[in-house]
Each structure stands twice: as structure tokens, then as C-alpha cells.
C-alpha distance (Angstrom), angle and dihedral (degrees) to the residues before:
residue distance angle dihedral
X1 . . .
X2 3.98 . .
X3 3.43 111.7 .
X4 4.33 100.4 -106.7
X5 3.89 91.6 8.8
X6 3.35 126.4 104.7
X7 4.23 126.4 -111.5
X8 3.43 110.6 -76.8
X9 3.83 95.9 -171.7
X10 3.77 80.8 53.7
X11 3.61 87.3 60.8
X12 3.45 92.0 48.2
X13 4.02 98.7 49.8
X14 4.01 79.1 50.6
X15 3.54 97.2 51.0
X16 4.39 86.6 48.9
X17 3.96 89.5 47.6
X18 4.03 95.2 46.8
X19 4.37 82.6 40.3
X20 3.81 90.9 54.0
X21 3.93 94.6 59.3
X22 3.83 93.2 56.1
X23 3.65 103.1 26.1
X24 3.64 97.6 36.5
X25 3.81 100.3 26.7
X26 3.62 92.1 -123.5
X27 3.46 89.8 -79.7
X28 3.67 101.3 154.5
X29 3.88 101.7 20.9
X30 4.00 130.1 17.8
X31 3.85 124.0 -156.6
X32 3.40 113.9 167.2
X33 4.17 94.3 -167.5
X34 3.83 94.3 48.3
X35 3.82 94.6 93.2
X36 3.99 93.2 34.3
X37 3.87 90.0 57.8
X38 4.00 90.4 57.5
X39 3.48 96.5 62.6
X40 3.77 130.7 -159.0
X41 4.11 83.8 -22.6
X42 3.47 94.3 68.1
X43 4.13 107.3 92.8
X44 3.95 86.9 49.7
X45 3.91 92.8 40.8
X46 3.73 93.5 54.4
X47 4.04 97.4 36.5
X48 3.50 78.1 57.9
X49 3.43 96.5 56.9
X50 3.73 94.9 45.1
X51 3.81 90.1 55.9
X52 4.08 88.5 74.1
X53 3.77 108.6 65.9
X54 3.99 84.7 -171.1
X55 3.79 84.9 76.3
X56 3.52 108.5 60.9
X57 3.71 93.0 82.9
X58 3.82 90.1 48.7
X59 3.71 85.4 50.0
X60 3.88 93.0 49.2
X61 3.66 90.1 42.7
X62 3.99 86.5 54.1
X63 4.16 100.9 43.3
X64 4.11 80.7 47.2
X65 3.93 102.3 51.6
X66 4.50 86.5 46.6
X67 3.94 83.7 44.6
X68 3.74 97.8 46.5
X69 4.25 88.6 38.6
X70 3.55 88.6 53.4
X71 3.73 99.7 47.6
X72 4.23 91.3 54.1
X73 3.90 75.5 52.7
X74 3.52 98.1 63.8
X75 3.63 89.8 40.1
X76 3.82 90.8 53.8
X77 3.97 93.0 51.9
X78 3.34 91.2 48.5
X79 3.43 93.5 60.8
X80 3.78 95.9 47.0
X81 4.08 112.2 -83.8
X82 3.63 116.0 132.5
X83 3.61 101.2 168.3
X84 4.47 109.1 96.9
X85 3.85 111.5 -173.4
X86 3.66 113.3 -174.0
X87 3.55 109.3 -158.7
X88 3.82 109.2 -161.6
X89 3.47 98.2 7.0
X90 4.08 102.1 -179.3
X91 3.61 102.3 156.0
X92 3.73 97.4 -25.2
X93 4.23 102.2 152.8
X94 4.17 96.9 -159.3
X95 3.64 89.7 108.1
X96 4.02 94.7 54.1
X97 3.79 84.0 46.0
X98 3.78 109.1 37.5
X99 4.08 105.9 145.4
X100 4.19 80.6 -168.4
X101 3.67 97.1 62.4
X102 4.02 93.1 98.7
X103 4.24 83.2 46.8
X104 3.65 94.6 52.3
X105 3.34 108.9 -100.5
X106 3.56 103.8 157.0
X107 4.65 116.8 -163.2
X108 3.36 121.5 -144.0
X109 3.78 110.2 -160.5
X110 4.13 108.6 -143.7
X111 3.80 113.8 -174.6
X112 4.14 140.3 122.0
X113 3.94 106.3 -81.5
X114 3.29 98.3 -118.6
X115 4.17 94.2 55.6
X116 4.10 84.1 43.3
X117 3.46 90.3 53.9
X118 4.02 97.1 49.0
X119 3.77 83.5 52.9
X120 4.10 100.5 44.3
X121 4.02 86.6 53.9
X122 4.25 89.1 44.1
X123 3.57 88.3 53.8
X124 3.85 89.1 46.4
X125 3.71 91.9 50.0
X126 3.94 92.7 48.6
X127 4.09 81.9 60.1
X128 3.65 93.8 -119.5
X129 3.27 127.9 122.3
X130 3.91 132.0 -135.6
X131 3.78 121.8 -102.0
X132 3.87 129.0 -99.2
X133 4.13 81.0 -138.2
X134 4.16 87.7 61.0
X135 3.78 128.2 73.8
X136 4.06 117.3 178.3
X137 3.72 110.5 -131.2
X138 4.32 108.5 -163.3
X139 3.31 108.3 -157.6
X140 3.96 125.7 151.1
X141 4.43 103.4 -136.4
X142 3.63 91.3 -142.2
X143 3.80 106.2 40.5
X144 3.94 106.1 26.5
X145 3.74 123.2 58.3
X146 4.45 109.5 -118.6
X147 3.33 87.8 -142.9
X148 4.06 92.9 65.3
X149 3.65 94.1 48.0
X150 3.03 99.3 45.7
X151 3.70 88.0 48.5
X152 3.76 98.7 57.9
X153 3.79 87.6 41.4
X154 3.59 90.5 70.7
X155 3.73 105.5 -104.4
X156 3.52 123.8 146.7
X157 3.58 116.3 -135.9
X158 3.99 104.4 -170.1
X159 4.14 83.3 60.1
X160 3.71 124.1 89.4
X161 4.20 111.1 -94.7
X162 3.62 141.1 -177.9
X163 3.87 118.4 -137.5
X164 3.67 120.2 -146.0
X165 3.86 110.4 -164.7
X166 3.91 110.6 160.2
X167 3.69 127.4 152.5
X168 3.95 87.0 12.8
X169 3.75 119.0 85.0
X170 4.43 93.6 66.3
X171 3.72 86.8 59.4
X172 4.06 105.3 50.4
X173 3.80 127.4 62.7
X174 3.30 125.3 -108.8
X175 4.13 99.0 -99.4
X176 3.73 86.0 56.9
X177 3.32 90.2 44.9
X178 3.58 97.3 52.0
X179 3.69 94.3 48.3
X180 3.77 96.5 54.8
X181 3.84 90.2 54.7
X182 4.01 92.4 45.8
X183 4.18 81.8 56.4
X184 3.42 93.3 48.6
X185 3.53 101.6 38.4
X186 4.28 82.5 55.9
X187 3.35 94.2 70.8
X188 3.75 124.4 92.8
X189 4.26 113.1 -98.7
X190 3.48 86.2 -9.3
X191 3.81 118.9 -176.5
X192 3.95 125.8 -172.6
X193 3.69 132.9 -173.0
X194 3.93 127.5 -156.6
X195 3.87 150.9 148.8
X196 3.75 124.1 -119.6
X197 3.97 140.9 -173.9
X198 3.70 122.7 -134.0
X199 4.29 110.4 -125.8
X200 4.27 97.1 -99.9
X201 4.11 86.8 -106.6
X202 3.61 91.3 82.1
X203 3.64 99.5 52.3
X204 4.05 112.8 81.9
X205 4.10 110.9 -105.2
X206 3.77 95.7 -108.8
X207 3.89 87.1 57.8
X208 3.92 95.4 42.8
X209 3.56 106.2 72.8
X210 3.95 87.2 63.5
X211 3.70 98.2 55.9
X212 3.82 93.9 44.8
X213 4.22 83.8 60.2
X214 3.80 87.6 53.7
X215 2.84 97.9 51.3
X216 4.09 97.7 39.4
X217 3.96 75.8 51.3
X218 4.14 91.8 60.0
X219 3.81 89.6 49.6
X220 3.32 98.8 52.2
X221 3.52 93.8 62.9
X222 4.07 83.9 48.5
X223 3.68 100.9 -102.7
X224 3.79 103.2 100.3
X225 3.75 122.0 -170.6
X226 4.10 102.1 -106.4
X227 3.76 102.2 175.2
X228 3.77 147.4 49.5
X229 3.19 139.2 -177.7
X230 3.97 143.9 -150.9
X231 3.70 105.2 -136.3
X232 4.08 87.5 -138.6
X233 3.36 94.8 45.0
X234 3.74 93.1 47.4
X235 3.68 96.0 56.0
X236 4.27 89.6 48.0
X237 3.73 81.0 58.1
X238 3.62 100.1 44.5
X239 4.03 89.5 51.3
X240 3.84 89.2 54.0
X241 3.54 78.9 55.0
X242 3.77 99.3 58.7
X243 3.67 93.1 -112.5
X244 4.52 91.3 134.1
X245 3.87 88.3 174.8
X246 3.60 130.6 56.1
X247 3.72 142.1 158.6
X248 3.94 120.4 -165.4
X249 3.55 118.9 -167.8
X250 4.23 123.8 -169.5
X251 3.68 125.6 -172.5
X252 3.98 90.9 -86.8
X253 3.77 91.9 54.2
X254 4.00 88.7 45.7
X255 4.02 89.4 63.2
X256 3.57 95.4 43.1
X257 4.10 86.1 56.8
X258 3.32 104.1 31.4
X259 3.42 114.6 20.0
X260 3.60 96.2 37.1
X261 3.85 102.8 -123.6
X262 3.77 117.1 153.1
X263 3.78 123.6 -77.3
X264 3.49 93.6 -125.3
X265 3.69 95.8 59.9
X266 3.66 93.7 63.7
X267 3.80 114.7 107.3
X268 3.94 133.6 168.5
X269 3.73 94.4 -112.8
X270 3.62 103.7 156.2
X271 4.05 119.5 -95.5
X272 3.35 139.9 116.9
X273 4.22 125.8 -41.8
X274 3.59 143.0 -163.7
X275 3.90 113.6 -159.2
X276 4.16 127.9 -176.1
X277 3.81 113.2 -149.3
X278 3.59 126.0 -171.8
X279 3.58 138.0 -169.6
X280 3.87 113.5 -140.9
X281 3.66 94.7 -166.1
């Protein structure tokens, strides 16, 4: 991102999320705050967005990776965590909707200052007014360790927590990468959420030209895609890690789940994931 501006592909995954309850009827995800946090721009940013068929499967991929995150969520509360980090927050509206507040669920907003900012005053301008159950957390990925913000945030690292790190992981190199999930792995029945992109060699050639113009797309707007990941080798790493349960959904496994297509269609073509992990001890 620009150095004092807000994300712009945090924008973008806003725009898609606000774009799936009209276009898509909400049919996978609903977020009743994704529109309001747009502001007067929002009819022209998501006619926009309907104008390029090519992004409806972007969009479905984005209303299914909140919808899936959210779900492992629930799950997590249920079983006692009451710690919510969100790592990357841009315009993400769980804290305006959290249905765990009155449990305890206390969200820890995680983003660069300058995106956090953009989103405190859009919040202020939609006339509402942040939670008691939400604390922002500024913290620059690359420069500042998570650990420290979080930290003087007020989160409690020797208590259970649920990680929720969407529309992050494509943008940050691997060291930084690496030293979020050693954090997060730290802490006690830890579970984490977040999207990935496969490196362009797995994808078949007829399909590769495509992803190389996303991605050219993303660093235009100066947040280049920095690191892939091979879904098997990703899951060897994340059991070094401690992480003894995992689920890894691709775009196949998406439409089986969500969109109801048959099981036997899915197939492990390569495309983008979201995966939970959880340690159980």
C-alpha cells in the first residue's frame, strides 16, 4: 500500500462483499453494514463492479472465505474462546455485528494506521458508533511486531483466540508471514483463518494468463502479490507449527458447500483457498 493511504485492495474486497448482497442476494454471506460503510459511493462502486462479469467468481470467492471464517468462529466460541483478532481488518464489519458480544467475545481490530484510520472516520460518517466489545490495534505487518500491539491492546495471549487473517497473506513476504503464524501458533488452542494463492505453476497454461493480470492488477495499485503457496506444502508447514487440525477449502470445494453443486464435481484444479487450523492443545 501507499505509504499514509489507505488499502485499496481493502476497498476492493469491500466493494465485492457490499456487491454480493445486491447482486448475489447474499446468498452465501450476509453483512448488513457492508453497504453502510461505503457511503454515498456505494450504488456507483458496486454498478461498477457488476459491469465485469470476470468478477463474480472473485466476488463469490470473497462472500465464501468471510462466510466460511465466520462459521469456524462460531465454532470457536462455542467451545470457549473469547479472544477475536482481526488481522487486516480494512473494512471488515464483524465487530459492528458480533452476535457474541453479550458472551464475551471481545475484537481486536489489526490493520496499518493509516487503513484503520480511513475506516474509524467511515464508521463516524455512517453515524454509528464503535463497539465497547472492539479495540483497534495499529500495527504496520512488516515493521511492528503483532505480538506488541496486540499486547498494549489488551489481549491476552496465554487465553484461547481465534485469528482472522483474510485478504492478507498474498500481500506479505514470507518472513512476515512466518512470524505472524509463530505468534499465533504461541498461543494456547489457537485457531487461525486465512486465504492463500497457489504460485502460477500449478494452474494449467490456458488458466495462467488470467491470474498473472490479477495479480499485475494488485500491483498496480502498489500492493503486489509476494507469496504463494502449495496447498501440500502449506499444511506440512502448518503441522510443524502445531496446528493438528486443518480444513482447506478451493474454489471446487466452495460450490459444493455453498453453492450446492455436486460432490463429485469438485476437483483440485489449482485456485485460490481459505483454510482454518486449530491447535487442540
Amino acid at each position: 500500500m501507499q505509504n499514509g493511504q489507505p488499502s485499496r485492495t481493502a476497498l476492493g474486497a469491500a466493494i465485492q462483499r457490499a456487491a454480493h448482497q445486491t447482486l448475489d442476494s447474499a446468498n452465501i454471506f450476509e453483512d448488513a453494514f457492508a453497504r453502510v460503510l461505503l457511503g454515498r459511493e456505494a450504488d456507483a462502486l458496486i454498478e461498477a463492479a457488476s459491469a465485469d462479469p470476470a468478477q463474480r467468481q472473485m466476488r463469490t470467492f470473497m462472500a465464501a472465505r468471510s462466510r466460511f471464517a465466520e462459521d469456524c468462529l462460531n465454532a470457536a466460541v462455542s467451545r470457549g474462546v473469547r479472544q477475536l483478532a482481526i488481522l487486516g481488518a480494512g473494512l471488515d464489519t464483524f465487530s459492528l455485528r458480533n452476535p457474541h458480544a453479550t458472551q464475551g467475545l471481545r475484537v481486536f481490530e489489526v490493520d496499518h494506521p493509516a487503513t484503520q484510520a480511513w475506516k474509524r472516520g467511515r464508521i463516524a460518517e455512517a453515524g454509528l458508533t464503535p463497539p465497547a466489545s472492539l479495540t483497534f490495534a495499529p500495527v504496520d505487518f512488516e515493521r511492528q511486531s503483532l505480538a506488541e500491539a496486540l499486547g498494549a491492546a489488551g489481549f491476552q495471549p496465554t487465553q484461547p483466540a481465534f485469528f482472522h487473517w483474510l485478504g492478507v497473506v498474498p500481500y506479505l513476504p514470507r518472513d512476515a508471514i512466518s512470524a505472524i503464524l509463530r505468534f499465533v501458533a504461541s498461543v494456547p488452542r489457537t485457531e487461525v483463518v486465512f486465504d492463500y494463492s497457489e504460485p502460477l505453476e500449478n494452474y494449467p497454461p490456458e488458466r495462467r494468463g488470467h491470474v498473472a493480470a490479477v495479480a499485475a492488477r494488485a500491483a498496480a495499485l502498489g500492493e503486489p502479490w509476494l507469496s504463494y503457496f502449495d496447498p501440500s506444502e502449506l499444511s506440512r508447514d502448518l503441522h510443524e507449527r502445531g496446528f493438528q487440525q486443518q480444513e482447506d477449502l478451493g474454489l471446487a470445494d466452495i460450490a459444493v458447500r455453498y453453492l450446492g453443486a455436486p460432490k463429485r464435481d469438485a476437483t483440485g484444479e489449482a485456485g485460490p483457498h481459505v483454510i482454518h487450523a486449530r491447535r487442540i492443545d
